[in-house]
N, C-alpha and C positions, 0 to 999 in steps of 0.2 A: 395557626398561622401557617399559612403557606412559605415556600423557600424558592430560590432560583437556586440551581446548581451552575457554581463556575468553579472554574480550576485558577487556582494560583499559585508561585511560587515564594518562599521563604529563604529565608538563609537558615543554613542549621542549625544553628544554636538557638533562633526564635522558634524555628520547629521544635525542639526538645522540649523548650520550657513549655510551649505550649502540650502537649504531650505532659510534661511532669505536672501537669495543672490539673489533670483531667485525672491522671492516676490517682492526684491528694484530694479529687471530690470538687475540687473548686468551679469545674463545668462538666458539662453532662459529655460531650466531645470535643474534640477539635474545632469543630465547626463550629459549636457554641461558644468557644472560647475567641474564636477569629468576631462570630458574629459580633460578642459582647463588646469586643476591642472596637471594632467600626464602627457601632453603636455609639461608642464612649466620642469617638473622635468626632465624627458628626456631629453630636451635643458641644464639645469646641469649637467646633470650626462655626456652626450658628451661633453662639454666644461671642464669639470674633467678631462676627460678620451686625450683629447687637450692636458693640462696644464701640466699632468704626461707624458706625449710622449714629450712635447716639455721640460720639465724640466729635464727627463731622456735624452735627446741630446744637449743638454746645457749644463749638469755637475753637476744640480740640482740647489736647491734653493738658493737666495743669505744668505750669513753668516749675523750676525747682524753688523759685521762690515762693508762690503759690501751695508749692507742697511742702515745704517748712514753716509756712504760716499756719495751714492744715491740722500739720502734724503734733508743731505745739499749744493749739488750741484744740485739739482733743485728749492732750497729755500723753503723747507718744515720745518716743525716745527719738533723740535724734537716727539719720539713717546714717549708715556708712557710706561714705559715696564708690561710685562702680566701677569696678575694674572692666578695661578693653578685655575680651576675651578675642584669643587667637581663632578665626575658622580652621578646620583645617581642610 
């Protein structure tokens, strides 16, 4: 496999871990470990990009009623319902 070299920046503490990754074996470098990360996200962001084309041709996502019909007709527990989460 060929590579493009570019430069990027981090904040320190995801420098480190990445670094403490490579020292425990879990990538070959830095760079492997940045790669594998990109890698990982990419595979999201197209299985995203999936979910909205197949939910734009479907009619969109089910309603909460919909998914409580779902839910007990394949014997799931009820869900908790969701808290607002603050941004910050």
């Amino acid at each position: 496999m060929t590579a493009t070299k570019i430069a990027i920046s981090l904040p320190p503490s995801i420098a480190a871990r990445a670094r403490r990754a490579v020292q425990r074996g879990r990538a070959a470098s830095v760079s492997a470990y940045v790669a594998a990360a990109l890698e990982e996200k990419v595979k999201m962001d197209d299985l995203a990009a999936l979910l909205s084309e197949m939910l734009e041709e479907s009619g969109g996502p089910l309603s909460k009623a919909e998914q409580r019909t779902a839910d007990r007709r394949l014997g799931l527990p009820a869900r908790k319902p969701r808290t607002e989460r603050k941004h910050r």
